[in-house]
N, C-alpha and C positions, 0 to 999 in steps of 0.2 A: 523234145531233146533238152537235156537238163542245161544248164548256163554253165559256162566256166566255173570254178571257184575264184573268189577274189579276197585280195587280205583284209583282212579284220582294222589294221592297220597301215592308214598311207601318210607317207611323208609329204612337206612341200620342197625338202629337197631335188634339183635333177639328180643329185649322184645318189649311185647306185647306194643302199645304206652298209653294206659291207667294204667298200671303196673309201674308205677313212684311212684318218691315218694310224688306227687302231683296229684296222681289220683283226677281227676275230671270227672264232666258232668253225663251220669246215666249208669247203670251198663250193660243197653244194646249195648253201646259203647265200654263198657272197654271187656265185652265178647266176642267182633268181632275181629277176629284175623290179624293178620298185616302180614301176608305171603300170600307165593302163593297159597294154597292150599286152602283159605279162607279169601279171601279180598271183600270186598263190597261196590257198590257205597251210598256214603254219600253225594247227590246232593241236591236239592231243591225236584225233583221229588216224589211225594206222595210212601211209600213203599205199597209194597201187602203182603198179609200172607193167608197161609193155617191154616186153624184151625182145630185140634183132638179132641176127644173126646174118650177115652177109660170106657167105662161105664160098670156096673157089666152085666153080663147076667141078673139077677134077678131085673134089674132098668127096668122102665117102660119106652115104649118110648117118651111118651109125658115130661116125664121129661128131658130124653136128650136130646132134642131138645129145652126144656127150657135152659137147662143149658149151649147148645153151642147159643143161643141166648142171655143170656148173654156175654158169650166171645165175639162176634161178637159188641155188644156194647162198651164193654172195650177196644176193637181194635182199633174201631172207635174214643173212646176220644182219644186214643192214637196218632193218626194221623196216621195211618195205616189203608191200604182197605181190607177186610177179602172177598178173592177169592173161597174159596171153602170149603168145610166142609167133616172130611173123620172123620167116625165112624166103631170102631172094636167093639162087646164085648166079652171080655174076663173074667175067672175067677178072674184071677190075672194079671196085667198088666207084659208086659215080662221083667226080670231082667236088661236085657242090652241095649234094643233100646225103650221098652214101649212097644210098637204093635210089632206086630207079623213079620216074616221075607216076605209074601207077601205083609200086607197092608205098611209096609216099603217101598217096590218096587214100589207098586202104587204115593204111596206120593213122592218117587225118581221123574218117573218119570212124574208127572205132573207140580212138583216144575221145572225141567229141560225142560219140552217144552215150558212152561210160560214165564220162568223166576222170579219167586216168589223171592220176597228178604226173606223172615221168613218163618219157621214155629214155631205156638205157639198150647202149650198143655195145658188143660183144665183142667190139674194136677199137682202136685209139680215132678220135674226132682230130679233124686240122680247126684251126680255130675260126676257118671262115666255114666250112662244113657246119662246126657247133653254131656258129652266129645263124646260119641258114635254115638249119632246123630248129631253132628255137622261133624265128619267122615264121617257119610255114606252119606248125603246127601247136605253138601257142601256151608250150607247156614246159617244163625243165629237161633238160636234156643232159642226160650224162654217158660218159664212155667208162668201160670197162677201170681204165686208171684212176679215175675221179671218184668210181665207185671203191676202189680197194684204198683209196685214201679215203673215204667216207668210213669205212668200218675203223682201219688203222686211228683215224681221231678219234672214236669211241672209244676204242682199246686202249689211249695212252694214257698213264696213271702219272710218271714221273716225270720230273721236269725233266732228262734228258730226251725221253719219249716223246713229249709236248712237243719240245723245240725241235726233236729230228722230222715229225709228222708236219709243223708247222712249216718248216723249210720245203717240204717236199710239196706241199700246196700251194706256195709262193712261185718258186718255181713253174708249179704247172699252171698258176694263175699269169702270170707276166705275159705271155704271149697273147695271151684269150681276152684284153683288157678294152680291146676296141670294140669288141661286141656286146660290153656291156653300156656303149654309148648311143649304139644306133638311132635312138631314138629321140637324141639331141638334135639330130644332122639337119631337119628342117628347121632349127632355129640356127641357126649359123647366119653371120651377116653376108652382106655385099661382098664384091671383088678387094683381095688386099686386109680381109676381117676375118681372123680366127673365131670360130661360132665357140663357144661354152664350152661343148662336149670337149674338141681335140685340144682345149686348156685345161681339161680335167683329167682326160687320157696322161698327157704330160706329166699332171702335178702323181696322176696313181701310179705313175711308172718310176717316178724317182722316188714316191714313196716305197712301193714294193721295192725297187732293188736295195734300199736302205736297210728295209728289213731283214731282205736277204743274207746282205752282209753280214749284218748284228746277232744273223741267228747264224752261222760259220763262224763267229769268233767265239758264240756263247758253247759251240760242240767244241771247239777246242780245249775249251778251258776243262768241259764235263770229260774229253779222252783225256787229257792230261791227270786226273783226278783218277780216273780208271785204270791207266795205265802205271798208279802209285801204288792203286789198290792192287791189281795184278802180279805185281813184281813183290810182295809178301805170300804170294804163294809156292814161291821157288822151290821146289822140290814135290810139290804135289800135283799127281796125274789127274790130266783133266779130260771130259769124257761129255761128248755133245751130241744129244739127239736132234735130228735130221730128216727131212723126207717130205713129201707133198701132204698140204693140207688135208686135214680129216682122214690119216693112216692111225690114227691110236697113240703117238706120242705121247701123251700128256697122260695117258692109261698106263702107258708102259713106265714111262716115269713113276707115277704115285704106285706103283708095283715093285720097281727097284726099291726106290727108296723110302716107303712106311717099314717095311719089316727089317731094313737093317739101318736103318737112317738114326744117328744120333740122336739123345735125348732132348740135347739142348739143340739140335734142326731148328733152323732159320731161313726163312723165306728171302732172297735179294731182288725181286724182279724188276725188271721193265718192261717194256711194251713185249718184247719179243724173247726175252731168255727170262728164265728160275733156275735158280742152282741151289741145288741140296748138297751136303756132306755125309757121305754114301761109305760104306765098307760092307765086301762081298768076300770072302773066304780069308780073312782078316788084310784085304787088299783094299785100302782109304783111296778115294779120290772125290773128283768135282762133278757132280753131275749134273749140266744144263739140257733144259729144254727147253727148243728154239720155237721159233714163227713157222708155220707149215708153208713153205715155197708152192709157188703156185703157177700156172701157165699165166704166159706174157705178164711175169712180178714183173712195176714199174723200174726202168733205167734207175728212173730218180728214185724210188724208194732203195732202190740198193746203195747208193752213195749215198743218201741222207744218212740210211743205217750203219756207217761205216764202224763208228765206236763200237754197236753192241755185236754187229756182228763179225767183229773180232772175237768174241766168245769162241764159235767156230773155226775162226782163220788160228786160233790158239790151242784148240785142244790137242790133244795127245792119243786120241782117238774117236772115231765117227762112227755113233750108230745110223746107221741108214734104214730107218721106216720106212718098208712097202706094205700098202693095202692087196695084200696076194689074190682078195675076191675079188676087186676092181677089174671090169673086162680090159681096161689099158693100163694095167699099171705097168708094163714095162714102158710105156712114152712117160709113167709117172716115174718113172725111174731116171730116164734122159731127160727129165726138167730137171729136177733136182740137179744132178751129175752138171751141167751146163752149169746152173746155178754156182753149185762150188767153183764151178771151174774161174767163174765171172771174179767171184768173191777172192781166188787164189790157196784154194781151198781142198781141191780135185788132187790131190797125191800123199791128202792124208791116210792115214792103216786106219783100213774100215770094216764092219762085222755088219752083213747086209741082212737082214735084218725083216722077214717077212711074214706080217702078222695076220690076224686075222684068217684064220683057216679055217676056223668053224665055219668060216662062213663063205669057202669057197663050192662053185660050183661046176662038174665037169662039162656040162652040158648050160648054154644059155641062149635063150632066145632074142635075138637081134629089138623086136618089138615093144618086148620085155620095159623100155624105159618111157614111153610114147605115151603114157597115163594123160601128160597135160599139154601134149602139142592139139593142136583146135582140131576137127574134122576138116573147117572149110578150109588150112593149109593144109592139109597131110600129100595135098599132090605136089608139095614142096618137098615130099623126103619121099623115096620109092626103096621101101625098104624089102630085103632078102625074107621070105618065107622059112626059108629051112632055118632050122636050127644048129648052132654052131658047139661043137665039140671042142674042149678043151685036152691040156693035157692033164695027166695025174697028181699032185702033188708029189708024188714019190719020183714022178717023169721031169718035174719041175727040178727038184731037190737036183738030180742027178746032174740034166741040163746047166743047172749054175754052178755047181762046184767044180763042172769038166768046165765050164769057161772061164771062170773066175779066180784070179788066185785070190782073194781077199775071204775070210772064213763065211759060210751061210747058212743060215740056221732057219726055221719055218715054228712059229709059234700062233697062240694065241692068248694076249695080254690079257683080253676080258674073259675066257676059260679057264685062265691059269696054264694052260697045254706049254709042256718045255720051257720053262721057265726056268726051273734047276737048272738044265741044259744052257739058256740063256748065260745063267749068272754063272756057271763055272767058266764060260768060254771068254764071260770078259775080264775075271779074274786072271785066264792067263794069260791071256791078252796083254795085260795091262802089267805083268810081271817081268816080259819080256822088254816092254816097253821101258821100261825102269831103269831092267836092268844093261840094258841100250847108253840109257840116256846120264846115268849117274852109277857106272862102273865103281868096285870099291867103298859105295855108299852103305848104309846098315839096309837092312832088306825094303823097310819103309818107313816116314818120316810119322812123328805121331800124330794124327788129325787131330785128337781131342785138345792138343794144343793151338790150333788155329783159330787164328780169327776172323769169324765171318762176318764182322762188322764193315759195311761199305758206305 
């Protein structure tokens, strides 16, 4: 049975080496503990991780197996290889370790003949849960939030992005701070004697909420700066793509806007929006593309991102991305829709927007995703035999335009399919909108005059 991996480098510090008063880098870092009991190698070498899933008894299994196929995705942007897949269901996940005191054992020891650097849960951890299972099992542990702020720090390029990411892992770090002492506690004195650790807890609590602060006053100053920049574009319609992660946005953008996008096109991003200066049947506006929302997006990443996504809470009209081949995109549809709604964003004029057709199919096999759940769980998912019929694209089409008063269109961004159709429909969209909004105005304000300097 191969040994733990251990760091390359140990400290004679107790405190944890992310527990400064210059904690940096991402919180999966600062949660990895700097003793013996739980040191890990931090090499070039790619990590591995088990992935959880504790699902209701009453969840279907073709959902959970969606939903640890999205984890498996998120791993992977993460730079992490996702080795094996263990599924419990339970009523209620258990108070102190999540899963049960067997499938605990299993995950023990598969994580231990491996060598798995992680396990990551498919669920939010309480922070004596996360203290519990970094005990029994010896290795890093992360949940679903920790992991989507893991990528989120990768992605942030600008300082507002930095600072909004860094706030949201302060945040999730403050609660979680006693667990990274436990291993102080046998040095603690006598009756009437605070031991080391809970002097240390102390001093990381009043440094993290300092930080906190300082990183709230530092997004104020960056909205204020935004909201200077924003109010120079008075008169031009703004126009924000939308919709659950990996539906094509970012396709469909560089689609809109290479072929009609100004000469002098300028990139403004940050973590989570690019805005091009777009004109479609000589109709100018903004064109952003957003962060792809995602099931259980963190509380805190939505209010950290409050500044940029205002991008959204401001446009003048919402493309709504759906992945139309996705067997659930309409629950990918009720994330999103939710999401606006959170953000105050749900009663903007929107063009729904359903790509990806080539690649839909009428007919799908339930089985079809089970490539990489192990053999020895599969009596964890009892999945349907038959195969599951769809409706028609044309059966689709009809279905959402009789429900929906908001226009909808079915394309496909990477075949080019209905694209014309696309771009006429948000031209007039967007003329309507206009002439709504700024009655008696000249038909449109000139873009080439504006400035995209932020």
């Amino acid at each position: 049975m191969p040994s733990r991996p251990s760091s390359k480098r140990r400290s004679n510090s107790t405190r944890h080496p992310g527990a400064t008063d210059s904690v940096k880098g991402r919180v999966g870092r600062i949660l990895a503990k700097g003793n013996k009991d739980a040191t890990y190698e931090t090499g070039q070498e790619a990590e591995t991780a088990v992935l959880v899933a504790v699902p209701d008894k009453r969840q279907d299994d073709s959902v959970t197996t969606e939903y640890l196929d999205e984890l498996a995705f998120l791993t992977e942007t993460a730079g992490t290889v996702p080795t094996k897949r263990f599924i419990q269901k339970l009523e209620k996940p258990d108070l102190r370790t999540f899963v049960g005191s067997g499938k605990l054992e299993e995950i023990r020891a598969y994580v231990q003949h491996h060598g798995t650097s992680m396990v990551i849960f498919d669920d939010d951890l309480s922070p004596s849960q996360l203290r519990n299972l970094e005990g029994e099992l010896k290795v890093k542990i992360l949940d679903r939030t920790l992991l989507i702020l893991d990528i989120f720090a990768s992605r942030a390029k600008t300082a507002t992005a930095r600072t909004q990411v860094e706030l949201a892992q302060y945040q999730y770090l403050l609660p979680r701070l006693t667990g990274l002492w436990t291993h102080l506690e046998r040095q603690r004195g006598g009756v009437g004697m605070r031991g080391p650790g809970e002097r240390e807890i102390e001093t990381d609590r009043r440094v993290v909420r300092d930080r906190i602060s300082l990183l709230k006053e530092q997004l104020k100053e960056f909205d204020k700066q935004t909201q200077t920049q924003r109010k120079a574009r008075t008169g031009i319609l703004r126009v924000a793509l939308v919709g659950y992660t990996n539906v094509g946005k970012s396709t469909l953008m560089n689609l809109l806007a290479r072929t009609e996008v100004f000469a002098e096109n300028k990139l403004f991003a940050t973590l989570d929006s690019t805005v091009r200066k777009v004109v479609l049947e000589n109709v100018p506006f903004l064109l952003s593309d957003t962060v792809g929302f995602i099931r259980k997006l963190p509380t805190r990443l939505i209010e950290s991102f409050k500044s940029t996504l205002d991008e959204i809470r401001e446009a003048d009209l919402l493309l709504h991305v759906v992945d139309i081949s996705h067997p659930s995109f309409e629950e990918h549809i009720q994330v999103v829709n939710d999401t606006l709604k959170d953000i105050g964003a749900a009663e903007k004029p929107t063009i729904l927007v359903f790509n990806k057709i080539d690649q839909y199919q009428t007919d799908v096999d339930p089985a079809a995703h089970l490539h990489d759940v192990e053999p020895d769980h599969a009596e964890d998912l009892h999945h349907a035999d038959e195969v599951q019929t769809r409706p028609t694209l044309e059966q689709l089409q009809a279905s959402y335009m009789a429900r929906l008063h908001d226009p909808v269109i079915f394309i496909s961004a990477q075949e080019r399919q209905n694209i014309d159709e696309l771009r006429a429909m948000i031209a007039r969209r967007l003329r309507g909108i206009y002439e709504r909004q700024y009655p008696g105005h000249p038909p449109f304000p000139d873009l080439a005059a504006y400035s995209a300097e932020e």
